[in-house]
C-alpha positions in Angstrom: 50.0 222.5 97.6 54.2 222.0 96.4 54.6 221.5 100.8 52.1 219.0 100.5 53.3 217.2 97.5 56.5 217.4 99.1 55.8 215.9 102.3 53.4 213.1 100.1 57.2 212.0 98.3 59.3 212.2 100.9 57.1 210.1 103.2 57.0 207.7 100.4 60.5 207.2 99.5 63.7 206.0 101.2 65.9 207.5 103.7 68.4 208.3 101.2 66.1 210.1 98.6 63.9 212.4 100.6 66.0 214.9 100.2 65.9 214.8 96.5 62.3 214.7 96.4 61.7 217.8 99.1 64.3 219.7 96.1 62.3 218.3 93.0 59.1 219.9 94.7 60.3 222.9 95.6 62.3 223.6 92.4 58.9 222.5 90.0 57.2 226.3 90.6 60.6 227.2 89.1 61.4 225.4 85.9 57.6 225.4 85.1 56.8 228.7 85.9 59.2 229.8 83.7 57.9 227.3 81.2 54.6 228.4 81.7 55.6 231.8 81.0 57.4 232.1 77.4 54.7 229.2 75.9 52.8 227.2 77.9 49.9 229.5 78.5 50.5 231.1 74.9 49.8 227.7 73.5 46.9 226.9 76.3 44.9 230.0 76.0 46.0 231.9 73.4 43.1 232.1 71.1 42.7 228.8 69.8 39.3 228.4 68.3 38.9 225.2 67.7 42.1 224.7 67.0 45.0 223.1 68.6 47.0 225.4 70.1 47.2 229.3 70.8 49.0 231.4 69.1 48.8 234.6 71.3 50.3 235.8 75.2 53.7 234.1 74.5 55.6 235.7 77.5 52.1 236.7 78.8 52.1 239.9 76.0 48.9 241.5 76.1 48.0 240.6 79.4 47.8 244.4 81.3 44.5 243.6 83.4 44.4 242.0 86.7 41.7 239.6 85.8 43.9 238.5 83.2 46.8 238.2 84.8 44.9 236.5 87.9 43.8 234.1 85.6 47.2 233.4 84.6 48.4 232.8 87.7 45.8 230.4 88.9 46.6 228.6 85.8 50.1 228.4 86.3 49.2 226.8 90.1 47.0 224.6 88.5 50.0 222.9 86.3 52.3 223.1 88.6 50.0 220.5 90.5 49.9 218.3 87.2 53.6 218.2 87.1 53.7 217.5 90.8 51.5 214.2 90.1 54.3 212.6 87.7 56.6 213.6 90.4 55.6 210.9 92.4 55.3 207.5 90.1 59.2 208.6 89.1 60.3 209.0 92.5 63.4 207.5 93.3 63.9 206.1 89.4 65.0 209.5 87.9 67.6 211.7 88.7 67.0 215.7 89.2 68.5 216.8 86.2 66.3 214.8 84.1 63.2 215.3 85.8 63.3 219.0 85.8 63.7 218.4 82.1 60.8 216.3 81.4 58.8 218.8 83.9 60.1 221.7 82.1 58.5 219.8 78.5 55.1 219.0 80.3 54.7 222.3 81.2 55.6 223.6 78.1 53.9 221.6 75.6 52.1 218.6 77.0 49.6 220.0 79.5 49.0 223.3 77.4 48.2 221.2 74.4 45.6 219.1 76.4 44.7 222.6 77.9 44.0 224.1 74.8 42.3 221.0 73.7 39.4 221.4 76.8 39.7 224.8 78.5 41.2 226.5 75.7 37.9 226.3 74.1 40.0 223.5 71.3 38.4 220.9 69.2 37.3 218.8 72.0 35.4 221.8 73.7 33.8 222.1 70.2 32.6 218.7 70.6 31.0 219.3 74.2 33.9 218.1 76.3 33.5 219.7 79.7 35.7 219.5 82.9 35.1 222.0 85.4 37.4 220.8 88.3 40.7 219.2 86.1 39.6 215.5 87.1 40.5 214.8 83.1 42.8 216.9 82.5 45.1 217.7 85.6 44.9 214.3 87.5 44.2 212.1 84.2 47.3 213.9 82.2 49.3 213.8 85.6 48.5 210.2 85.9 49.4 209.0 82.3 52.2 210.9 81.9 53.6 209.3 85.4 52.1 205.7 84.5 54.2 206.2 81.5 57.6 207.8 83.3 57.3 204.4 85.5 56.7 201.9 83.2 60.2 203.2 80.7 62.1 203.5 84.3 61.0 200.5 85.9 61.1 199.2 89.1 62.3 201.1 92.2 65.8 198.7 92.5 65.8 197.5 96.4 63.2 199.5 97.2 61.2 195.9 98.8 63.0 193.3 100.8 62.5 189.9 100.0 61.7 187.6 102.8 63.1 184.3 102.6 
C-alpha cells in the first residue's frame, strides 16, 4: 500500500515535487514504525480498560508469541496507512522535515489514542462503539487530521493557472 500511496501523490502534484512525495512515502514505514514501536502501540493496546490509553508493551515488552507480535505488525501497517492519508491534503504545502515530524506525533499519540479509544477496548468501546474495517478510525482520523494540516497551510501557491 506505501507504492500505491506513493504513486496516488506523485500523480497528483507538480513536476517539481514528485520526488518529494515518492521520499515522504517511502520514509513514513520509518519514522512511524519506530513511533509505533517505543509508544504508539503501548498506548493503543496496552491494557486500557476503559480507560484512555495503555499502559503496557512500550517497546513491544511482553510480546514473545507470534500471534502477538503478528498482531503488532498488522497494526503497525494499519497506521502507517492513516498517516499516509494526511500525506496527501499537505502535499506540496509542507516541507519533509516537518512532515516526518507531525507523522512521527500521529503515530505516536494521535492515532493510538483514538485506537485505544475503539479497538483498545477504551471508553468508547464501553459505550458500544464498533468499527470492524477502520472506516472511523483510519480514514476518518486520516481525513481530519489532513483537513486540518490543509486548512493551517493553505493553498497550494501556483498550483492552478488563471485564465484570463
Amino acid at each position: 500500500m506505501q507504492a500505491g500511496f506513493a504513486m496516488l501523490e506523485a500523480g497528483s502534484v507538480r513536476y517539481k515535487n514528485y520526488q518529494s512525495s515518492l521520499i515522504k512515502n517511502t520514509v513514513i514505514p520509518i519514522i512511524c514504525g519506530l513511533a509505533w514501536f517505543m509508544w504508539g502501540y503501548a498506548f493503543s493496546f496496552g491494557g486500557v480498560n476503559s480507560g484512555f490509553i495503555g499502559s503496557r508493551f512500550f517497546a513491544i515488552t511482553d510480546k514473545n508469541d507470534f500471534d502477538e507480535l503478528s498482531h503488532w505488525f498488522y497494526q503497525y501497517t494499519v497506521m502507517c496507512c492513516t498517516v499516509n492519508i494526511i500525506s496527501g491534503p499537505v502535499a506540496e504545502r509542507m516541507n519533509l522535515p516537518t512532515f516526518f515530524v507531525f507523522a512521527f506525533f500521529v503515530a505516536a499519540w494521535i492515532y493510538p489514542v483514538i485506537v485505544a479509544w475503539t479497538w483498545g477496548g477504551g471508553w468508547l468501546a464501553a459505550m458500544g462503539y464498533s468499527d470492524f474495517a477502520g472506516s472511523g478510525i483510519v480514514h476518518l482520523t486520516g481525513g481530519i487530521s489532513g483537513l486540518v494540516g490543509a486548512i493551517i497551510l493553505g493553498p497550494r501557491l501556483g498550483k492552478e493557472k488563471k485564465i484570463n
